[in-house]
C-alpha positions, 0 to 999 in steps of 0.5 A, spaced: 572 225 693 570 232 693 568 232 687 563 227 688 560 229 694 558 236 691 555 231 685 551 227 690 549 233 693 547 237 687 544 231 684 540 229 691 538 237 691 535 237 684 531 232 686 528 233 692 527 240 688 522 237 683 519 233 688 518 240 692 515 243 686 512 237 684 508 237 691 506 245 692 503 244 685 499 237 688 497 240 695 495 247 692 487 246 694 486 241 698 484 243 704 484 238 710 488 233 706 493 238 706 497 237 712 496 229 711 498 230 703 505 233 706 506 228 712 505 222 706 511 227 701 515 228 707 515 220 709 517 218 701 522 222 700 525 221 707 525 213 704 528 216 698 534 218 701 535 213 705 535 208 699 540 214 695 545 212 701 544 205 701 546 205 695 551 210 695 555 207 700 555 200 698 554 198 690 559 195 688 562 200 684 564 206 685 559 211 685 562 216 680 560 224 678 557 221 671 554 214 675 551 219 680 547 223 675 545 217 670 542 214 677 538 221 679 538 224 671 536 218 667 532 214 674 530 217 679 526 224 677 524 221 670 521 214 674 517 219 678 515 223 672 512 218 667 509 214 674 505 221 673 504 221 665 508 220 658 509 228 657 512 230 662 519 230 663 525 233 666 531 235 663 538 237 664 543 242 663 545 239 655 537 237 653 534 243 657 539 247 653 537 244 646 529 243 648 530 252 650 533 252 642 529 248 639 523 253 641 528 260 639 528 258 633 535 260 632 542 258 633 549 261 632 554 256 629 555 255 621 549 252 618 548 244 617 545 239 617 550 232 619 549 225 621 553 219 622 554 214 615 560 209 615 563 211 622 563 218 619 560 225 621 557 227 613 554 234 612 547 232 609 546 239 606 548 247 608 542 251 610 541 256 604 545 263 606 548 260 611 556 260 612 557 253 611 553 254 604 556 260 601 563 257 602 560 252 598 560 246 603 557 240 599 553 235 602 556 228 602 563 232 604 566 228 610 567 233 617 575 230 618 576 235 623 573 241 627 579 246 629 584 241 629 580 236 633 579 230 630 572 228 629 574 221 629 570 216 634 565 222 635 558 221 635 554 228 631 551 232 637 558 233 640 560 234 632 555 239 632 557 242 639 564 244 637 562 247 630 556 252 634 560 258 638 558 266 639 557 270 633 563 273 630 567 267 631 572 263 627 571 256 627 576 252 621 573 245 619 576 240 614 573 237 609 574 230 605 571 231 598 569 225 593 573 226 587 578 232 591 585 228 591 587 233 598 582 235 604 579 242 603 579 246 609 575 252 611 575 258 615 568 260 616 565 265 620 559 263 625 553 266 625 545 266 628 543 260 625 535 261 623 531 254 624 524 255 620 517 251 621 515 253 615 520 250 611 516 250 605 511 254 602 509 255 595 503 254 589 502 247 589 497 248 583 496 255 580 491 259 585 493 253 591 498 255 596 502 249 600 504 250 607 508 244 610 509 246 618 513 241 621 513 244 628 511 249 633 516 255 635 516 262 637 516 265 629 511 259 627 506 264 626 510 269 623 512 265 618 505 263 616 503 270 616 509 271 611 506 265 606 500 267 606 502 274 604 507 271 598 501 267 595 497 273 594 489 271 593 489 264 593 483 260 591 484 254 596 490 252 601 493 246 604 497 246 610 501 240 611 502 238 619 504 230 618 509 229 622 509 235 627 511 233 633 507 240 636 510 245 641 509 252 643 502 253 645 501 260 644 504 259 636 499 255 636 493 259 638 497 264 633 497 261 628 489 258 628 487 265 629 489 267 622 484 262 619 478 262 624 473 268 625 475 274 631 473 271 638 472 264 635 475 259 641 481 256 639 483 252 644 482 251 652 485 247 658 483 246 664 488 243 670 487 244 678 493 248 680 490 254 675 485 258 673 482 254 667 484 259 661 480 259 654 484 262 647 479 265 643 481 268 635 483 275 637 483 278 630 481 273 625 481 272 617 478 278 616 475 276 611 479 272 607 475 266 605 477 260 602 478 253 602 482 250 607 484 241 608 489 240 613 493 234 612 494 229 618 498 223 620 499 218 625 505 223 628 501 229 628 501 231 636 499 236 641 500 243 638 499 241 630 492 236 634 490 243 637 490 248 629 487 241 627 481 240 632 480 248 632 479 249 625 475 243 624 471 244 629 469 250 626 468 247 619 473 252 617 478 246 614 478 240 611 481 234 615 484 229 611 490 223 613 490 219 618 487 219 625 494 223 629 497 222 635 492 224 640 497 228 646 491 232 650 495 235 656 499 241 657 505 241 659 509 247 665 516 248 664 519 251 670 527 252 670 531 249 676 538 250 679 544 249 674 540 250 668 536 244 668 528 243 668 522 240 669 515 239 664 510 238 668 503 236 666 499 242 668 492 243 663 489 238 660 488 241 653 479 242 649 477 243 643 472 248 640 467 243 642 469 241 648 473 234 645 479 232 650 483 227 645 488 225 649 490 218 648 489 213 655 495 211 657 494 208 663 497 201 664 501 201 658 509 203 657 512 209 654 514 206 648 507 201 647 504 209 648 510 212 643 511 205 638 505 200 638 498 206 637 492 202 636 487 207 633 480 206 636 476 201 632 470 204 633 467 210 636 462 206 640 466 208 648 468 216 645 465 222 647 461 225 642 461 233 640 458 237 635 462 241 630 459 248 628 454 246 623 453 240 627 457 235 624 459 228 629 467 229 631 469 224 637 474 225 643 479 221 645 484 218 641 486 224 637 483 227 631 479 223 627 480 226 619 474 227 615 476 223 609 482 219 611 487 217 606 493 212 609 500 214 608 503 207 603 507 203 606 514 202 604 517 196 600 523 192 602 526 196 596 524 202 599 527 200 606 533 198 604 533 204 599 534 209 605 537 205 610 543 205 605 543 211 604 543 210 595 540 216 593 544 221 598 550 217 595 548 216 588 547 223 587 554 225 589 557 219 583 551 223 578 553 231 579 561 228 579 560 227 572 554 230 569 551 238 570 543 238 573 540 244 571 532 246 573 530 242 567 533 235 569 529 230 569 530 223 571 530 219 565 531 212 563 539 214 561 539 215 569 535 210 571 539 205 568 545 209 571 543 208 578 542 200 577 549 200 576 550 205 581 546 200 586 551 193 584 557 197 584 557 202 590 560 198 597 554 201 600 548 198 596 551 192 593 548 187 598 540 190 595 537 186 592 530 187 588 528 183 582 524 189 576 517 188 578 521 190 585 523 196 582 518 198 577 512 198 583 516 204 586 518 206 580 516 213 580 518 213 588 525 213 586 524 218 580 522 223 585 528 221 590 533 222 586 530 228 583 530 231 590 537 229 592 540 231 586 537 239 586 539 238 594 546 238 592 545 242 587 540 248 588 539 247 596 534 243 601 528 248 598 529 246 591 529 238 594 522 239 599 519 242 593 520 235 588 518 231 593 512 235 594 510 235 587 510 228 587 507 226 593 501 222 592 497 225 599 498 232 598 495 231 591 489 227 594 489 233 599 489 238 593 483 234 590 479 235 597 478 242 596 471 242 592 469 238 599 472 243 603 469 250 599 463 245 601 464 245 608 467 253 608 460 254 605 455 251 611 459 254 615 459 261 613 451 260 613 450 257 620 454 263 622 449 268 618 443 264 621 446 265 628 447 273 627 439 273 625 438 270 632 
């Protein structure tokens, strides 16, 4: 009853401490409705305790430490927050911890990337240099037990909890290997872990650097910086940002300064509770002039849509993909009590232009906002902007690409491809048996092995595709299982890299660089024009 009772009371002060927080940031500058704007807090959360307690005393079951924090956790305080807008979020003491490593970019445990398949926690790779990878842990190893612990029943995230621990520290873990008659044990030793944004960067084409960045944390800018510092003088670069859900701010702001000319704004946000702030390019290329197309898509969003519109509308790049996410607001994160948090919209985010592209969410459900997108049809009820050199961009709705370029839609072969793990497998079955060198090539040897893989591996025996099936994505599964196997074999790298090679939209993307040389030219004599004034 104690216990419950200290739960109750802890869960009640968390949300009465959101509340208020919530409340000084809303009667900031509000002058004669102040005193009106308290009474109105005061008489709601009164309500809400009463209601707590009703519900407290009297449902049907009892109100348990786990049920107490589900009912205020995972209702009441996200409820009020997503009445407000989708973004922001309160998060507990587990997601705090994640959203707080997630932006560190760095951890300390072994260093792999696991998933559930089959009932069963399977490493999909060791990161390079890590000590998962250099005690030769191979994807598709089975994690049977972490110190003695039976990993059975266990979903990945509590696997991954107990293989992360301090610096220094040892951990045994106990692998099932295909082809291996015993379990192969393994004592390592754990170690900062470092998560990277920039997970590839190479010289797509002689002369043409790639850049993926898949999310915003505190190194993103640096990591950049060291890129562009291994590709030397570069004739053209391409910066991949598909798939970037955003993050830091200020690494976003960093990172566009690299690109843009110095005092060049970057970005600015406008709230009610804060001054208004505008970022500007602090140092600039200097002078490092080249093309630049930025690939989008869909599920480009928030910081990735702040570098987007930036160098866009400044003519400085290229954007090319499809229309993204369209997240125009700024999130504040204050911690609470007991290391929990809550991300308040605090700033609505502008372009250089001026351009608000945040998307309406106004009556629509969190997962119609999240799931079910409707790009805007046409530009006809969209604030109009002007680019430096006078090109039209639109506000609202995300970013609008200069050339658009459809992501392909997958197959019912190429979905069933995936969800039955056939490639991750089949490579298992291939290296078991055949060396891979850096001069492997999918042949049509291993292309007729892996249709007999396909018919005789429990996995994949249900698929089922006819040769037109197969011959339309032909080069699709070349490329994936090209990528598994240097996965497997030379690192997580070396498998990016396959895939990058052949992505039909980071070659359109390539093919887009004369228009952006173009658009980079317009630019630079706008800008002498300008000085001449």
């Amino acid at each position: 009853m104690a216990l419950r009772t200290r739960r109750a009371a802890f869960s009640a002060t968390v949300f009465l401490a959101t509340c208020a927080l919530a409340g000084s940031l809303v009667n900031q500058r509000v002058g004669a409705q102040q005193a009106t704007d308290e009474n109105k807090v005061r008489d709601s959360l009164k309500s809400f305790t009463s209601a707590y307690a009703v519900v407290e005393q009297n449902y049907a079951d009892p109100m348990t430490g786990e049920r107490i924090d589900k009912a205020i956790y995972d209702g009441a305080i996200p409820g009020m927050l997503h009445t407000l807008d989708p973004h922001s979020n309160f998060y507990d003491p587990k997601a705090y911890a994640q959203m707080r490593e997630d932006q560190h970019g760095k951890y300390y445990g072994v260093g792999m990337q696991i998933q559930p398949q089959n009932n069963k926690i399977v490493v999909v790779a060791p990161f390079e240099g890590t000590p998962a990878y250099k005690a030769g842990i191979r994807p598709g190893d089975v994690i049977v037990s972490v110190d003695g612990k039976s990993t059975e029943g266990m979903d990945s995230a509590a696997v991954a909890s107990l293989l992360k621990g301090a610096r220094g520290t040892h951990v045994a873990v106990v692998m099932a290997r295909e082809g291996s008659e015993k379990n192969l044990t393994f004592d390592l030793v754990r170690d900062e872990i470092p998560r990277y944004s920039v997970d590839l960067a190479f010289q797509i084409k002689p002369g043409v650097g790639y850049i993926h960045v898949s999310s915003f944390m505190e190194t993103t800018s640096h990591e950049v910086a060291d890129a562009l510092e291994k590709f030397g003088k570069v004739d053209g670069l391409v910066i991949d940002l598909r798939g970037n859900p955003g993050g830091l701010l200020k690494e976003a702001v960093a990172m566009s300064d690299k690109f843009l000319q110095k005092g060049q704004i970057v970005v600015s946000q406008k709230g009610r509770a804060f001054p208004d702030e505008v970022y500007r390019a602090t140092r600039g290329e200097q002078g490092k002039s080249y093309p630049i197309v930025v690939l989008v898509n869909r599920n480009t969003a928030s910081a990735a849509e702040i570098v987007s519109g930036a160098l866009q509308d400044h003519d400085r790049a290229l954007i090319v993909g499809e229309t993204t996410f369209g997240k125009g607001l700024v999130q504040t994160v204050s911690t609470l009590s007991e290391n929990t948090g809550l991300a308040l919209t605090t700033y609505h985010y502008y372009t250089p232009s001026g351009r608000l592209i945040q998307r309406n969410y106004d009556n629509v459900s969190l997962y119609d906002y999240y799931y079910v997108r409707d790009t805007p049809k046409d530009n006809a009820n969209r604030e109009v902007k002007l680019t430096d050199s006078g090109r039209t961009v639109y506000g609202g709705g995300g970013i609008t690409p200069d050339e658009k370029v459809e992501t392909p839609k997958s197959t019912h072969l190429q979905d069933q491809l995936l969800i039955g793990y056939a490639f991750f497998n089949y490579s298992k079955h291939y290296l078991a048996n055949h060396p891979v060198t850096k001069e492997f090539t999918v042949d049509d040897a291993v292309i007729a092995d892996f249709k007999g893989f396909l018919k005789s591996a429990p996995s994949t025996q249900n698929i089922t595709y006819s040769d037109a099936d197969f011959d339309a994505v032909k080069d699709w599964i070349k490329a994936n299982i090209k990528a598994e196997l240097f996965t497997s074999q030379f690192g997580q790298t070396e498998g990016l890299h396959v895939r990058a090679d052949w992505d039909p939209m980071i070659q359109k993307a390539v093919g887009y660089l004369p228009q952006a040389q173009a658009l980079a030219d317009k630019a630079a004599n706008v800008q002498k024009q300008a000085a001449l004034r």
